[in-house]
N, C-alpha and C positions, 0 to 999 in steps of 0.2 A: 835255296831256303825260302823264295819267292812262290807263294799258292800259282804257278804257271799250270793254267788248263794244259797249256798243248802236254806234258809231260804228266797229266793225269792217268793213272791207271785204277781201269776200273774189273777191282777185285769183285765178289758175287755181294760183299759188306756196301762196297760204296754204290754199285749198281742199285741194290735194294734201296739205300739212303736217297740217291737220284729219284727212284721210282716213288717213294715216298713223299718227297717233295712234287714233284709232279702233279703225281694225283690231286695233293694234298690243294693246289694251285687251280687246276685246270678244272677240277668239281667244285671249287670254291667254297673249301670245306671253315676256314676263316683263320681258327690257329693251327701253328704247326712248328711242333718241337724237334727238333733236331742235336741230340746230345752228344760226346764222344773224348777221351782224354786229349790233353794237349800233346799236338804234333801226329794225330789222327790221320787226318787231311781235310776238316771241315770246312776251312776257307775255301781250300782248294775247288771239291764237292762246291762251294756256294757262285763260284766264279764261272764253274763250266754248267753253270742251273740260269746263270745271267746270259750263258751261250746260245742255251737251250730256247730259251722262254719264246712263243710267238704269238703276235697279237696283244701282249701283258707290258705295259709301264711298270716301271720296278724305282724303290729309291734300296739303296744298300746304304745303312749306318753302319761303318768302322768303328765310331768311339760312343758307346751305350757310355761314359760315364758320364753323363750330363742330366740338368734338373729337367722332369717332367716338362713345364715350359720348352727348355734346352732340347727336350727331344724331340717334341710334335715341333719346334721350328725347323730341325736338320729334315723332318721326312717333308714338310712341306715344301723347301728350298731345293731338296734332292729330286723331287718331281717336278719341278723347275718352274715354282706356283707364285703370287705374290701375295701377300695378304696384310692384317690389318695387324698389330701389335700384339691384339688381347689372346686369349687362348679360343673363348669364343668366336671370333673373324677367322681363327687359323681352320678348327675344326668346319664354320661353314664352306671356306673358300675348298675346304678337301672335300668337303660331302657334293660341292655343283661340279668338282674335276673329276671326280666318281660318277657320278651321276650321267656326265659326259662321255665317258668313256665306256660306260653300260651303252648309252646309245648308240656308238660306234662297236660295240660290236668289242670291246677290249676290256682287258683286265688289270688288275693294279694291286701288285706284291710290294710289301713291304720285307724287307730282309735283315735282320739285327744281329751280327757277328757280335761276338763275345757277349752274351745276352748274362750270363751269369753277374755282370756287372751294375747290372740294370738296379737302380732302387726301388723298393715297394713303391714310392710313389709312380716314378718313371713305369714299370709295370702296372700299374693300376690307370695310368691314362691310356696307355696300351688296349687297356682291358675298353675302355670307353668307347675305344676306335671301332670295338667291330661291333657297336649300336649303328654303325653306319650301313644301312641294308634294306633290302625291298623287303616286301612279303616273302618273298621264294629264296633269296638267295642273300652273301653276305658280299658286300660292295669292295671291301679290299680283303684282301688275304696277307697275314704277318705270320713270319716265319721267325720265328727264334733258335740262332744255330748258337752253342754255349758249355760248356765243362761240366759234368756232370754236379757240381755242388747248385746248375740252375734248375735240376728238380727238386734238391732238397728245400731251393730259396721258395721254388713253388706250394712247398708245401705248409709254408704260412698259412695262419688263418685270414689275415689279409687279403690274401691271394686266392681262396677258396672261387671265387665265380671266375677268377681267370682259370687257374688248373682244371675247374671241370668242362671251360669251354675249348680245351686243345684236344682236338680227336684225331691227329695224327700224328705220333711218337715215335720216334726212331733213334736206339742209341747204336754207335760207330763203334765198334770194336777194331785194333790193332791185327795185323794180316797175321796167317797162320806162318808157318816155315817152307812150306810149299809155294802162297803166296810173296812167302819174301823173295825167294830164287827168283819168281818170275815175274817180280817188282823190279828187280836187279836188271834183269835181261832190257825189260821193257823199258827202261830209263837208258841204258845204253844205245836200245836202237832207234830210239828217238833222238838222242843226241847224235849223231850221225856213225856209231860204230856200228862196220860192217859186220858180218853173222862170221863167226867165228874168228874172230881178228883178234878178241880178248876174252876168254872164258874165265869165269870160278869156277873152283872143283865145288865135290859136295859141302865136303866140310867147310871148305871156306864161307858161304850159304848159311850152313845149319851154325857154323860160330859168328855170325852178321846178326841170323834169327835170335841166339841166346843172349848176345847184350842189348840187342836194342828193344827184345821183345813184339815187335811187328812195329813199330813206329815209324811210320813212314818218317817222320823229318829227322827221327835217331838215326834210321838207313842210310840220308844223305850225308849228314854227316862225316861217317863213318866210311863209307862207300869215298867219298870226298879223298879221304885221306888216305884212304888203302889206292888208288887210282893213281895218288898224286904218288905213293911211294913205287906202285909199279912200274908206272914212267922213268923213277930216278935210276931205277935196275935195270930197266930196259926188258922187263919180263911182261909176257902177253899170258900168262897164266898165274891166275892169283891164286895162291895157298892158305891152308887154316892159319899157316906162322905169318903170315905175310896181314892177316887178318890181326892177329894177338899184338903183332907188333904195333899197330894202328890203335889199337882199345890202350896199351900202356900209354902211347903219345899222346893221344886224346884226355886221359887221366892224368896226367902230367904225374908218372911214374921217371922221366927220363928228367936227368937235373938241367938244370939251365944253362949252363956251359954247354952239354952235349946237345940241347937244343938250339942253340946259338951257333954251333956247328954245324950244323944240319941244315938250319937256316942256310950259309954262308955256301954249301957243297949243293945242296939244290939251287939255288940261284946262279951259281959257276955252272951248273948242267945244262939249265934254260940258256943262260947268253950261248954257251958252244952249241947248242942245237938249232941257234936261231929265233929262239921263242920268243916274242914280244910278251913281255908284263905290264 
């Protein structure tokens, strides 16, 4: 459930999203929108874009909910800067570390996960930041990765000189059913299972693709728990029923006594097998 680069899979969606941020970065294009529903993989995308990066200082904001103030402090601290109290000392002390970093030959990303959270204010000092710039080119580059209701926020009238200066726009869409199968695989052989040691059929696949509708972190879930129920059968081939029975668990379709059950009969499985919990 952790955005783990190494366990990223990159469909032709998120590859595009990577190349998009890229660009968006390395031509110093200045904003750059990055949308997509919760459980996408947008963090994820953000974490192996922090992998990527060379030559580029980067501060990454977790918690957009904080006051305008609140947030030019966190990207100041996050570039590891020190400055003066006022919003003026914060903004010069970023424009001579800019400035610095142009001379050296490097660049400097700003990154805002869950940007949908952002205040019009907080967004509007946002907007202030990429005044920061030469003649030629724009001195930091901000990225805003965020749920789709952060283009509707953008479409404030407020917001009107931010929304028309993002020129690089990329929404994440959910993997198809093709992609899901080979989201499936590719999660397993990264986690160390050997090539045919545990397959799903089709169906199993295509009933993974129909509830969770491509969502990578629905998939884990769910994959989670169909895994854990294969283990308890001792089956190296997963089924569409072996899938259904997972989606009823998961829904808490099963009462709580037979849950409670269940609990107590997998736990008696792991101690006889040896497992450490």
């Amino acid at each position: 459930m952790t955005p783990n680069p190494r366990f990223l899979f990159l469909s032709k969606k998120h590859e595009e999203a990577l190349a998009s941020l890229s660009y968006g970065i390395n031509k110093r294009k200045g904003f750059i929108l990055i949308t997509g529903e919760i459980g996408t993989g947008k963090t994820t995308i953000c974490r192996e874009l922090l992998n990527r990066l060379k030559d580029i200082d980067s501060a990454l904001i977790l918690n957009p909910s904080l006051t305008e103030g609140g947030l030019l402090t966190a990207i100041v601290d996050d570039f590891g800067l020190t400055s003066g109290r006022s919003i003026k000392e914060k903004i010069d002390t970023l424009n001579r570390f800019l400035l610095e970093r142009r001379e050296a030959g490097r660049n400097a990303v700003v990154i805002i996960d869950e940007s949908q959270h952002l205040s019009i204010k907080a967004l509007e000092m946002v907007r202030l930041l990429s005044n920061l710039e030469t003649e030629r080119e724009k001195l930091i580059q901000i990225v805003f990765m965020g749920q789709p209701e952060l283009r509707e926020k953008l479409e404030n009238k407020e917001l009107k000189q931010l929304n028309q200066r993002i020129v690089v726009r990329y929404h994440l869409n959910p993997l198809d059913c093709e992609e899901t199968f080979d989201y499936i695989l590719h999660r397993l052989k990264v986690a160390g299972c050997p090539e045919g040691f545990l397959t799903f059929t089709n169906g199993a696949a295509d009933r993974v693709f129909r509830h969770t509708k491509g969502y990578p972190r629905l998939i884990n879930v769910l994959c989670d728990r169909v895994l854990t129920a294969a283990y308890v059968e001792n089956k190296k081939v997963v089924d569409k029923e072996m899938v259904l029975k997972a989606i009823k668990d998961i829904e808490g379709y099963k009462s709580s006594v037979h849950n409670t059950w269940g609990f107590h009969r997998l736990l008696g499985i792991f101690r006889r097998r040896g497992t450490v919990l």
